[in-house]
N, CA, C and O atoms as a GROMACS GRO file, in nm:
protein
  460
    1UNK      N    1   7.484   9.762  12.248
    1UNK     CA    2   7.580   9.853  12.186
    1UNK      C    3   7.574   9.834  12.034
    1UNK      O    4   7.592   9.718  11.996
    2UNK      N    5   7.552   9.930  11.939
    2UNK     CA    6   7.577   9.891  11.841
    2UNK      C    7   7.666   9.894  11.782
    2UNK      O    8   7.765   9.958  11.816
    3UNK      N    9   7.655   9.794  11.625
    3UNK     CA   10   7.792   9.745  11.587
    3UNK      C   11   7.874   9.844  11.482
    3UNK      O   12   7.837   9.919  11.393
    4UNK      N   13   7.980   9.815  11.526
    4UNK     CA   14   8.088   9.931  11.452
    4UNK      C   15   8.165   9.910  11.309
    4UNK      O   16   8.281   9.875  11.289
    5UNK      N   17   8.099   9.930  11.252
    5UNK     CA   18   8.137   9.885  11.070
    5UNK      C   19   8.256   9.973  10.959
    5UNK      O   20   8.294   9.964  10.842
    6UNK      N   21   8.286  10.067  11.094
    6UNK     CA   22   8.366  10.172  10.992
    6UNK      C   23   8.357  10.184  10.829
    6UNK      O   24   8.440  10.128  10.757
    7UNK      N   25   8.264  10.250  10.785
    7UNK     CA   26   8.238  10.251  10.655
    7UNK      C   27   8.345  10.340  10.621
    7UNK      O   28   8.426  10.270  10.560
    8UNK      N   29   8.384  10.443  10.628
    8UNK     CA   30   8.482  10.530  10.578
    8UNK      C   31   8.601  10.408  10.550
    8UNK      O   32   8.628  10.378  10.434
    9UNK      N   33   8.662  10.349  10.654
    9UNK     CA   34   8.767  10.265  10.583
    9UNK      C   35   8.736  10.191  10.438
    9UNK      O   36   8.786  10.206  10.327
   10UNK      N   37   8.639  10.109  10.484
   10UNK     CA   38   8.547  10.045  10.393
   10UNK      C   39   8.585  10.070  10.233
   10UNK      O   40   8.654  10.010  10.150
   11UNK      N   41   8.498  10.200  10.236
   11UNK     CA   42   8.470  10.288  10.129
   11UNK      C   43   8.622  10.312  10.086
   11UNK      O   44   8.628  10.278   9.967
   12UNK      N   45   8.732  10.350  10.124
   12UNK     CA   46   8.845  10.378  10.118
   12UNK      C   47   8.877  10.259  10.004
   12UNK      O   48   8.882  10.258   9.881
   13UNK      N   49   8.890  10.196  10.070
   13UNK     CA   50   8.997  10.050  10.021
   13UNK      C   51   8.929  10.037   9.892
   13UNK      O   52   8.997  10.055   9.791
   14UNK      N   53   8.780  10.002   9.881
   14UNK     CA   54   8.713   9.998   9.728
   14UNK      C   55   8.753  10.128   9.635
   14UNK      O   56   8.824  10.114   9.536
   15UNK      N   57   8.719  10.215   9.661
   15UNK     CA   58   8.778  10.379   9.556
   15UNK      C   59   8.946  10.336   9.532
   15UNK      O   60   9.008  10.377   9.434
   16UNK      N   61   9.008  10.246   9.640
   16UNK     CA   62   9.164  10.271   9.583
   16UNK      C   63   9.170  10.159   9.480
   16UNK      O   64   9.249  10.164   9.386
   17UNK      N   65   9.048  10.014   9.505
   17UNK     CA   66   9.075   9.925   9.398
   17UNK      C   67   8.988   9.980   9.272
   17UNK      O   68   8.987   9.918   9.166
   18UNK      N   69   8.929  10.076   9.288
   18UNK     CA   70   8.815  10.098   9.185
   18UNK      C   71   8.877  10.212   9.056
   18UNK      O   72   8.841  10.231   8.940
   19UNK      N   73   9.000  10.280   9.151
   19UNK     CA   74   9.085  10.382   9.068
   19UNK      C   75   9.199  10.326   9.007
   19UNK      O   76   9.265  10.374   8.915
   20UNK      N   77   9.221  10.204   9.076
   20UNK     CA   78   9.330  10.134   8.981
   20UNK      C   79   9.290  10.030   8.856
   20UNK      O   80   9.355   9.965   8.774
   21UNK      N   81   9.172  10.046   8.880
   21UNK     CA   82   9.106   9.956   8.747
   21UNK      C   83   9.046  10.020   8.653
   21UNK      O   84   8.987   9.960   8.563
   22UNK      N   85   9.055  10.206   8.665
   22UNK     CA   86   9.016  10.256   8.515
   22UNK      C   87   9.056  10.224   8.426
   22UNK      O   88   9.177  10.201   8.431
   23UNK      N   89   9.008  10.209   8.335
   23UNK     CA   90   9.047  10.180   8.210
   23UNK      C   91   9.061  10.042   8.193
   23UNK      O   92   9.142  10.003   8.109
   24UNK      N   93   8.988   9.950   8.268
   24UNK     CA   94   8.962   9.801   8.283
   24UNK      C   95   8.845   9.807   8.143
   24UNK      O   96   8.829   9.919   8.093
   25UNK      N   97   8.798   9.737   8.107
   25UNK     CA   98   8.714   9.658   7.954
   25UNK      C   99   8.591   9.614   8.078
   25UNK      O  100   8.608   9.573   8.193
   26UNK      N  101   8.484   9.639   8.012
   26UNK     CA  102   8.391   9.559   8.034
   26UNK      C  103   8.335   9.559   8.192
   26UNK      O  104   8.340   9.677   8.225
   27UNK      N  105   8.288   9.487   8.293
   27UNK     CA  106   8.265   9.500   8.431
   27UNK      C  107   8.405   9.498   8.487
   27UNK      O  108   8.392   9.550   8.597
   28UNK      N  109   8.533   9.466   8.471
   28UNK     CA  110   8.632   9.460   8.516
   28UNK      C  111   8.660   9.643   8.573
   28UNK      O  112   8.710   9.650   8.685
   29UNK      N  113   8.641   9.732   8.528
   29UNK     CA  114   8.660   9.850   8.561
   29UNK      C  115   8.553   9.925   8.660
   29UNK      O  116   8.589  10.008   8.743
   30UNK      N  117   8.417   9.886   8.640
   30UNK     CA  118   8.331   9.906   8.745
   30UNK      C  119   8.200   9.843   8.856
   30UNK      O  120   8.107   9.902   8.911
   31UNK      N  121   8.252   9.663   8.859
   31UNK     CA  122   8.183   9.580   8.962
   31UNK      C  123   8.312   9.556   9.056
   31UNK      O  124   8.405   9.480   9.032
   32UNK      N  125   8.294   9.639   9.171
   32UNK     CA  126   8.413   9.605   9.313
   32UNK      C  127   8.470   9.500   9.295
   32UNK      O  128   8.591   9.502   9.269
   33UNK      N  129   8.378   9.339   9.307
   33UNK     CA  130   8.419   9.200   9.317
   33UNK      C  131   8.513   9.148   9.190
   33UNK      O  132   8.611   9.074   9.201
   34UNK      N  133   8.463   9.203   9.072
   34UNK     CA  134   8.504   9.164   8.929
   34UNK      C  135   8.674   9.269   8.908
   34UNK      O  136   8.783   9.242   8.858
   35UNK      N  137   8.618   9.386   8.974
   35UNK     CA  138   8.751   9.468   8.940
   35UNK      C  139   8.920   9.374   9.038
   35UNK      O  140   9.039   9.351   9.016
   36UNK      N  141   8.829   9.354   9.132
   36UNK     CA  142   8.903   9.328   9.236
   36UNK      C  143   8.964   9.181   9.181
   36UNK      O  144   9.070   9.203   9.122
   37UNK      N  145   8.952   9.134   9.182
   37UNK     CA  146   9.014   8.999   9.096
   37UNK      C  147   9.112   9.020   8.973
   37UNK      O  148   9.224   8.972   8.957
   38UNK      N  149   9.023   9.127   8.872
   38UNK     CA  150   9.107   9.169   8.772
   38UNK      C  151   9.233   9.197   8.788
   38UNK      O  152   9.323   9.135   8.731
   39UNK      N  153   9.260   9.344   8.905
   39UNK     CA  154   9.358   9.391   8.928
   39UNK      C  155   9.459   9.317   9.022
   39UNK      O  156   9.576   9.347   9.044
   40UNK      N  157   9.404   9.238   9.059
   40UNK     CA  158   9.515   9.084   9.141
   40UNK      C  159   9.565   9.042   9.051
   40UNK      O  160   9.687   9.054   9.040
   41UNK      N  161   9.479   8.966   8.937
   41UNK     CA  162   9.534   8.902   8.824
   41UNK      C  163   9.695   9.036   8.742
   41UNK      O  164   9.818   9.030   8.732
   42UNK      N  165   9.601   9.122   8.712
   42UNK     CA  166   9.694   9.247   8.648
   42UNK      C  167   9.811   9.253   8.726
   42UNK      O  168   9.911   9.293   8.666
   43UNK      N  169   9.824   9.217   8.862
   43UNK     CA  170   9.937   9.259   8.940
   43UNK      C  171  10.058   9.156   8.930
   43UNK      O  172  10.178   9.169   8.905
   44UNK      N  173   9.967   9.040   8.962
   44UNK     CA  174  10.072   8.921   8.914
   44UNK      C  175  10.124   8.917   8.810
   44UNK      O  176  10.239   8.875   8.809
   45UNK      N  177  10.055   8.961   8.668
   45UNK     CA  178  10.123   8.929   8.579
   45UNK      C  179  10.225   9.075   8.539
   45UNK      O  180  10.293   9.068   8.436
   46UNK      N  181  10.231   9.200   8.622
   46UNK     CA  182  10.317   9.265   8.658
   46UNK      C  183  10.423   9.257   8.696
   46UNK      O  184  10.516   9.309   8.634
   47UNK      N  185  10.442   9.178   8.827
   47UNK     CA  186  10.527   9.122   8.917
   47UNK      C  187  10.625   9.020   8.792
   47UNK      O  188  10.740   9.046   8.755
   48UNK      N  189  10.562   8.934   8.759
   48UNK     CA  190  10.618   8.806   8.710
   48UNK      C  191  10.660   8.887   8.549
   48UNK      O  192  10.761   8.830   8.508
   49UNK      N  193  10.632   8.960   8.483
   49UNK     CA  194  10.709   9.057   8.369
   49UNK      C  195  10.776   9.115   8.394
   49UNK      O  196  10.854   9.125   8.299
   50UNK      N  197  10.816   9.193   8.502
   50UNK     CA  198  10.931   9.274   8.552
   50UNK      C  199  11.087   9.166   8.518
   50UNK      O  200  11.200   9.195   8.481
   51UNK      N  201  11.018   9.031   8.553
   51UNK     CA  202  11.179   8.974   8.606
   51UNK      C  203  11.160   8.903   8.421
   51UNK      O  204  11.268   8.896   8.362
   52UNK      N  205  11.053   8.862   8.351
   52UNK     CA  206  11.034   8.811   8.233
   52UNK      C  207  11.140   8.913   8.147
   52UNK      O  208  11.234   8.868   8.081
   53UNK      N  209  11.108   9.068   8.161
   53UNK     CA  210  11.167   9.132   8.098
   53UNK      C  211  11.319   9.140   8.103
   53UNK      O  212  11.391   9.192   8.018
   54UNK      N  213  11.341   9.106   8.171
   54UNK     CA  214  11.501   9.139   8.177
   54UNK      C  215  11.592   8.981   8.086
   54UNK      O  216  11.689   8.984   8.011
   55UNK      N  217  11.519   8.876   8.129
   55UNK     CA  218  11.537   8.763   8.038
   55UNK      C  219  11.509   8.778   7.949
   55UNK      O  220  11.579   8.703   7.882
   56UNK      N  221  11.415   8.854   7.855
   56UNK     CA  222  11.387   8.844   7.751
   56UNK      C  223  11.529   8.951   7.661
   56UNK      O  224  11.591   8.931   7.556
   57UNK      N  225  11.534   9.055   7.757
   57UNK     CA  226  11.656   9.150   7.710
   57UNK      C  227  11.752   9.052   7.723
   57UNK      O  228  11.793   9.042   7.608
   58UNK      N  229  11.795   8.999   7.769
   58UNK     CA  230  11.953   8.921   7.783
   58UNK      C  231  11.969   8.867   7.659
   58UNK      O  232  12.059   8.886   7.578
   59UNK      N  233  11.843   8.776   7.651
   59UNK     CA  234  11.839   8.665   7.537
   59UNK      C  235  11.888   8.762   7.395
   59UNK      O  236  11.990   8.727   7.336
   60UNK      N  237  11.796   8.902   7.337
   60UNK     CA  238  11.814   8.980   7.266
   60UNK      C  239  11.959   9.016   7.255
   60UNK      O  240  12.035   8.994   7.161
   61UNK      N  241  11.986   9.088   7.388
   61UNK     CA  242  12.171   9.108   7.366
   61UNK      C  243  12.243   8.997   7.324
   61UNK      O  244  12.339   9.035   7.256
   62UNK      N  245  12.238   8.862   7.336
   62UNK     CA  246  12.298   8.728   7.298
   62UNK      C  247  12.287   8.742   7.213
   62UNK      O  248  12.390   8.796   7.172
   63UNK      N  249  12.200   8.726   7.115
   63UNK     CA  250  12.138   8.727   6.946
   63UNK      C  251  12.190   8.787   6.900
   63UNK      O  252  12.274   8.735   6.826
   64UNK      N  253  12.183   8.935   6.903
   64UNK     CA  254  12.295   9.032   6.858
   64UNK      C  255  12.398   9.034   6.841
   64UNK      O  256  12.441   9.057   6.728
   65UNK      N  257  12.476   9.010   6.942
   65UNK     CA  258  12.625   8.962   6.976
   65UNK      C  259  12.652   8.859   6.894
   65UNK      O  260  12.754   8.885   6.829
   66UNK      N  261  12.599   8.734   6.862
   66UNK     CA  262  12.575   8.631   6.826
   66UNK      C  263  12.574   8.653   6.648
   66UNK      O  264  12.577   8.585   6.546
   67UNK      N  265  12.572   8.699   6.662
   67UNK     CA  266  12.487   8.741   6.478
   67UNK      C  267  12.625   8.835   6.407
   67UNK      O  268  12.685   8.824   6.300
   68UNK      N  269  12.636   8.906   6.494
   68UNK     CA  270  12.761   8.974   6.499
   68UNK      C  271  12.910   8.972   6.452
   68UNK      O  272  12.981   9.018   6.362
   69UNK      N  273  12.921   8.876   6.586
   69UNK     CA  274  13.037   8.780   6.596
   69UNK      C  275  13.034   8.689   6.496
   69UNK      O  276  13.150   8.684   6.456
   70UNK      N  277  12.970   8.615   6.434
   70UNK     CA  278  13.018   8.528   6.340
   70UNK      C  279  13.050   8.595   6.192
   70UNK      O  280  13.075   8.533   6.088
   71UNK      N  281  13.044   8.725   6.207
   71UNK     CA  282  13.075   8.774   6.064
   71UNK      C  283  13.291   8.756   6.066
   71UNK      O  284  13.376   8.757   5.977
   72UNK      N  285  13.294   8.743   6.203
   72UNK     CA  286  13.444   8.733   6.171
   72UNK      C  287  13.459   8.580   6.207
   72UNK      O  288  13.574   8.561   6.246
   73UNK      N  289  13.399   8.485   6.208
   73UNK     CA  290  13.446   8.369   6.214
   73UNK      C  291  13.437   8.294   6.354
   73UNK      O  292  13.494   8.185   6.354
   74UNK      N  293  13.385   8.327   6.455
   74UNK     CA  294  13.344   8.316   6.586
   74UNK      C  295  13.174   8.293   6.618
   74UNK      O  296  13.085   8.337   6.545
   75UNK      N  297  13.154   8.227   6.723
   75UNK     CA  298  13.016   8.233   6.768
   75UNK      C  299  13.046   8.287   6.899
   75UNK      O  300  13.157   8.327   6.934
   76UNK      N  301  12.914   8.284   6.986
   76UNK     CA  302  12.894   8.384   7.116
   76UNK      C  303  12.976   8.293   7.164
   76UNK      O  304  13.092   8.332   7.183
   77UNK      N  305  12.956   8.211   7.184
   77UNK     CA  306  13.053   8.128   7.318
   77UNK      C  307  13.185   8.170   7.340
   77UNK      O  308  13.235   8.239   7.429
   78UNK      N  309  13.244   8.100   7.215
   78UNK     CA  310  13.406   8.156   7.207
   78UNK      C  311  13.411   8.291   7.191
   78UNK      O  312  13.525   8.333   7.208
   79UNK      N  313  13.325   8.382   7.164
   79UNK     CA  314  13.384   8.505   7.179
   79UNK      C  315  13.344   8.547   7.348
   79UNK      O  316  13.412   8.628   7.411
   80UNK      N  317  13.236   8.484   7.398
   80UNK     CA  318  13.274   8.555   7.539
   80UNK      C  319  13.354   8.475   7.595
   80UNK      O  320  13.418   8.529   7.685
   81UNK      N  321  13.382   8.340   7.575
   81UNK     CA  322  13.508   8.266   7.641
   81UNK      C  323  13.594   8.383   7.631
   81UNK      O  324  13.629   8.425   7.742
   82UNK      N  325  13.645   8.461   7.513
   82UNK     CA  326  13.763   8.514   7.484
   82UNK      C  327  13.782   8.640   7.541
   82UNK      O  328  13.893   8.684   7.572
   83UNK      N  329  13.635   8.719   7.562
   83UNK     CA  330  13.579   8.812   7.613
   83UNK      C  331  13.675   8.829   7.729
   83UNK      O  332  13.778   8.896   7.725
   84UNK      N  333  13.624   8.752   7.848
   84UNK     CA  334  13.669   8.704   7.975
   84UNK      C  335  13.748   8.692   8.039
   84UNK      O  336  13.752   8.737   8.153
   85UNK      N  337  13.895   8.586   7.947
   85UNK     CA  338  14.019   8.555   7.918
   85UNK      C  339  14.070   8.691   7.896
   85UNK      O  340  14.178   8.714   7.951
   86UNK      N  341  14.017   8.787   7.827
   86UNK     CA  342  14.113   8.888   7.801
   86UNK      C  343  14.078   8.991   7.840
   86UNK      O  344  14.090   9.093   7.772
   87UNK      N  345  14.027   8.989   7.953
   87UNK     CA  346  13.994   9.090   8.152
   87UNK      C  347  13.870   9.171   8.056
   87UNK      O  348  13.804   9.239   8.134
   88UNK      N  349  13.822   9.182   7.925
   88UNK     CA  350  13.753   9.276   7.902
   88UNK      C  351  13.641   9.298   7.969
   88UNK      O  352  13.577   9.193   7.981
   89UNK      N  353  13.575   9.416   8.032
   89UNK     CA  354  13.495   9.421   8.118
   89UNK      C  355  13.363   9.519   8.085
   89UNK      O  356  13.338   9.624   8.145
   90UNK      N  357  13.294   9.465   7.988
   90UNK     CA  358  13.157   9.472   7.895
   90UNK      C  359  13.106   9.401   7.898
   90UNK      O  360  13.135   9.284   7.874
   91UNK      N  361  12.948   9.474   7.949
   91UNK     CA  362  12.887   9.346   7.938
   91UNK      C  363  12.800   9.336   7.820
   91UNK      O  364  12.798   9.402   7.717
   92UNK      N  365  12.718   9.221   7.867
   92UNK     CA  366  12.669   9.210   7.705
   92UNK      C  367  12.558   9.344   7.686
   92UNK      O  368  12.570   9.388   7.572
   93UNK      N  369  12.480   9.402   7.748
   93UNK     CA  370  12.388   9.507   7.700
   93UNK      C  371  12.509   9.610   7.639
   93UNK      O  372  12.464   9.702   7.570
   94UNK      N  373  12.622   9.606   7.652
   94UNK     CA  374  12.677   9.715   7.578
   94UNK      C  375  12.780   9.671   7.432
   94UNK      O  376  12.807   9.739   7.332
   95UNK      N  377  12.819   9.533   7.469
   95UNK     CA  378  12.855   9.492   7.372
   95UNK      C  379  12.722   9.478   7.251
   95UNK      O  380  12.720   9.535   7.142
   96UNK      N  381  12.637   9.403   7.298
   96UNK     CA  382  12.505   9.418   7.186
   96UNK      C  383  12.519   9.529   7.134
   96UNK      O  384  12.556   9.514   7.018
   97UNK      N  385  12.498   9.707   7.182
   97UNK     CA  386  12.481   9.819   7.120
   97UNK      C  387  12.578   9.853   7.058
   97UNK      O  388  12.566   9.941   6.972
   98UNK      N  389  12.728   9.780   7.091
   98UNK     CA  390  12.838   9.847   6.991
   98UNK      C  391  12.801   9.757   6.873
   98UNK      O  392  12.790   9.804   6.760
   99UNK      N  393  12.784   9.635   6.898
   99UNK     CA  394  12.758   9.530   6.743
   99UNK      C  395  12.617   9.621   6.658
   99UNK      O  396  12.604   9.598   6.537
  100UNK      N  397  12.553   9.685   6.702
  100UNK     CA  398  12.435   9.746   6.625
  100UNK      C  399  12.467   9.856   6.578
  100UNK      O  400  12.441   9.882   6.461
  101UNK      N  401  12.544   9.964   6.677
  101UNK     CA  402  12.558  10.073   6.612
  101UNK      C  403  12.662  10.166   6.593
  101UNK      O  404  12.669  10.280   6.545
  102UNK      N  405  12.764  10.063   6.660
  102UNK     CA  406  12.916  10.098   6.604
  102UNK      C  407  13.003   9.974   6.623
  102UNK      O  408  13.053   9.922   6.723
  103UNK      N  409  13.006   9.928   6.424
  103UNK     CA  410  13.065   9.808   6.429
  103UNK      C  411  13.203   9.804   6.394
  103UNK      O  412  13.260   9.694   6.391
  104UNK      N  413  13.267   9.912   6.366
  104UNK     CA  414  13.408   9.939   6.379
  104UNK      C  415  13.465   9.897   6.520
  104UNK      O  416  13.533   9.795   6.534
  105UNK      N  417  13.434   9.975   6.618
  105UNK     CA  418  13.452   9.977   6.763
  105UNK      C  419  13.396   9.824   6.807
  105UNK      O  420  13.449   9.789   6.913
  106UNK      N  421  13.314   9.737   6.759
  106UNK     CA  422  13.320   9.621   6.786
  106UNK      C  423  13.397   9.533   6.715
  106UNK      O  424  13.451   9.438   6.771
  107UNK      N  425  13.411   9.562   6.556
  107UNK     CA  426  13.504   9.489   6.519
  107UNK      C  427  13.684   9.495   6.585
  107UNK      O  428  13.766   9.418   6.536
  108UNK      N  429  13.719   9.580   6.683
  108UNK     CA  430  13.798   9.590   6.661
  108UNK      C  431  13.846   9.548   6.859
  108UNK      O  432  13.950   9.569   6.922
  109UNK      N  433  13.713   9.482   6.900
  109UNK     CA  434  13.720   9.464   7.005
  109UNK      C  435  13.704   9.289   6.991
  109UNK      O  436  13.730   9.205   7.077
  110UNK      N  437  13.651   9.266   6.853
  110UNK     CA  438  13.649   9.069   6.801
  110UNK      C  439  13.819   9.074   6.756
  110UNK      O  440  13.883   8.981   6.806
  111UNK      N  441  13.893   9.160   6.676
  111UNK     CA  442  14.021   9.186   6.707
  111UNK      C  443  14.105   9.119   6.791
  111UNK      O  444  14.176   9.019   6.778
  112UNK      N  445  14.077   9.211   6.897
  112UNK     CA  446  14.166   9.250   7.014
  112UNK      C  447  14.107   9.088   7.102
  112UNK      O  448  14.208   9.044   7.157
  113UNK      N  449  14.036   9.032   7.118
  113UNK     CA  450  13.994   8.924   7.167
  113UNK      C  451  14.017   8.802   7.112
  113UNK      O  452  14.020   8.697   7.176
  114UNK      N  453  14.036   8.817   6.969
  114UNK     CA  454  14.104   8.726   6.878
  114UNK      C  455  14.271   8.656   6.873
  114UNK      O  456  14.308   8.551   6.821
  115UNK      N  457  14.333   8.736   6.932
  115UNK     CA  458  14.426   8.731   6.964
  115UNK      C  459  14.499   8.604   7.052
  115UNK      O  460  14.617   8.612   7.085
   0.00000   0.00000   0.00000
């Protein structure tokens, strides 16, 4: 009996790793074995930036806030200690954007927390 190799699958699976590596540099975009590694590598470091990114935003909103807040005499801590204490319910991605681009409405929320 002869042996059954299903090339159509085959062929399948390479065109789907071979279309996700356009625009790869060098043999990475068109040797199967070389692409195929590439785009493993590319995936992981996908995977593992998704969650990088969001730490890296937090840290940013802190800084901000941070930078912010001490123009009235406070650092981040005690102002989100105070934050907290006084039920306000912002978080920091929005407190960051009021300290950047409306600092009335934040000053007046270091204010109201000051208290």
């Amino acid at each position: 009996m002869p042996r059954a190799v299903n090339n159509v699958a085959s062929r399948a699976r390479r065109k789907k790793i071979m279309k996700q590596t356009k625009g790869y540099f060098g043999d990475r975009k068109n040797v199967y074995t070389v692409a195929k590694n590439a785009l493993e590598k590319g995936l992981l470091y996908a995977y593992r930036d998704r969650k990088n990114k969001k730490r890296n935003f937090r840290a940013l909103w802190i800084q901000r806030i941070n930078a912010e807040v001490r123009k009235y005499g406070m650092n981040y801590s005690q102002f989100m200690g105070a934050v907290i204490k006084a039920d306000i319910k912002l978080n920091r991605k929005v407190l960051a954007d009021l300290a950047m681009n409306h600092q009335d409405t934040f000053k007046a929320i270091v204010m109201a927390v000051k208290k």
